[in-house]
N, C-alpha and C positions, 0 to 999 in steps of 0.2 A: 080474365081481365088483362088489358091490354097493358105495358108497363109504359108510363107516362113520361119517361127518358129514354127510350129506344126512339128514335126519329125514325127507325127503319117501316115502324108498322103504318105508317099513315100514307111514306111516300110508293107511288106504283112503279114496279118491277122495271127495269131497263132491258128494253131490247139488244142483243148481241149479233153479229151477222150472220152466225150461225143458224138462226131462228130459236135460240133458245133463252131463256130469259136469268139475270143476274138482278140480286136485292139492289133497290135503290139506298144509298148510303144514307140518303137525308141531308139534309141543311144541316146542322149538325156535327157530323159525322167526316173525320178527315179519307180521303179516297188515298191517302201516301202511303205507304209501306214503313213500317218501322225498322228505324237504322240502329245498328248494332255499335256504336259509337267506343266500344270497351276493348276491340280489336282492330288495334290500325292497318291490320292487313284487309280491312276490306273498305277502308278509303279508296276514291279514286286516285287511279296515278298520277294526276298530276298536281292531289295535294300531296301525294307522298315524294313529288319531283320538290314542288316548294320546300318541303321539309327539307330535303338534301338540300337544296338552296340557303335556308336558313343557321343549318348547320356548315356549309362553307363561310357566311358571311361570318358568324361567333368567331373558325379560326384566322380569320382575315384580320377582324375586329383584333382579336385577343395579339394577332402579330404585330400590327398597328399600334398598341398600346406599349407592346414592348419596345419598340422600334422610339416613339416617344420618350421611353424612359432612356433611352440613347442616347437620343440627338438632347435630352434637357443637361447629359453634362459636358456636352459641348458647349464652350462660351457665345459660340458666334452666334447659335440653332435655340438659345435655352427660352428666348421668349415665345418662340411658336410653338413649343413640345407642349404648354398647358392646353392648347388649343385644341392638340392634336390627340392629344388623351383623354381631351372630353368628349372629344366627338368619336372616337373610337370608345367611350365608355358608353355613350347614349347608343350606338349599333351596336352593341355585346349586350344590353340590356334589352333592346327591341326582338334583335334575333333571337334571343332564351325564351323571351315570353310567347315568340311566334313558336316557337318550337314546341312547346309546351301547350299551346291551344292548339296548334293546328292539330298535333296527337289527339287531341281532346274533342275535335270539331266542334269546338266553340264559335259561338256566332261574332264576336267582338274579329276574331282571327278572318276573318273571309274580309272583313273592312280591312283591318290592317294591317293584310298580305297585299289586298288591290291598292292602297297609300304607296306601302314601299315599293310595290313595281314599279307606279306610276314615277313615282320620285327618283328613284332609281335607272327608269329611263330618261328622264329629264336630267342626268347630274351626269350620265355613264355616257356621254355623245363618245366619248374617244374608245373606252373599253366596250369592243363590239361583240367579244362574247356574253357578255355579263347583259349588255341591249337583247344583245338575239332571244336570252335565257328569259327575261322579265316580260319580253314583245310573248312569246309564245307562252308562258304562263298566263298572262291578261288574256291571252287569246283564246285559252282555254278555261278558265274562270267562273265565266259565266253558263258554262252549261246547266242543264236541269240537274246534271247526276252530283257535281260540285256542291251548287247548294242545296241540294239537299241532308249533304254532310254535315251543313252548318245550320243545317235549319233557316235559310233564308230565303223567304217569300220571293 
């Protein structure tokens, strides 16, 4: 008796060039390869480039926060130090969670690693290494092996 959730038994064999013939998966049935998500040594490189990237921005971030706490007791600097600590608190908070999913290949992380390139090359016109580094992340991003990390269609 045929088992009524194998898709495979209904659909016909696939031809290979070899002349040999491989099961048809079925409608069904995913043709992907399953990813080992619990070792980030077998991310591709250039999520594990991103990770590096994420982890310089945290100390950027975290230097930036000190640096505000500086300049706020300075009399002249002290109204723009809240400014500057919050928006260095929101980049210490985005870079941890990126850091953390992209390890993880979470699929939320593939969207909001492509946001902060993009915004990042929109904001960095003058810091041209930091453009070069998000140009060629984006640039790589979208490959098949990428999302597949993430699980994204």
């Amino acid at each position: 008796m045929k088992d009524p959730h194998n898709q495979t038994s209904w659909a016909p064999p696939i031809p290979t060039p070899d002349g040999s013939q491989r099961p048809n998966p079925g409608a069904y049935q995913s043709t992907q390869r399953a990813i080992d998500r619990s070792d980030f040594k077998n991310a591709p490189p250039i999520v594990r480039s991103a990770r590096l990237l994420t982890v310089l921005g945290t100390a950027v971030a975290i230097l930036t926060i000190m640096f505000g706490f500086v300049i706020a007791a300075d009399r002249n600097s002290a109204q723009t130090a809240p400014a500057i600590i919050a928006v260095a608190s929101l980049v210490l908070g985005v870079n941890v969670w990126l850091n953390i999913a992209l390890t993880k290949g979470k699929r939320a992380a593939w969207t909001g690693q492509t946001v902060v390139s993009i915004l990042t090359i929109l904001i960095s016109y003058r810091a041209v290494l930091l453009l070069l580094a998000h140009a060629y992340l984006l640039s790589q991003w979208f490959k098949p092996e990428v999302k597949e990390w993430f699980d994204v269609a």
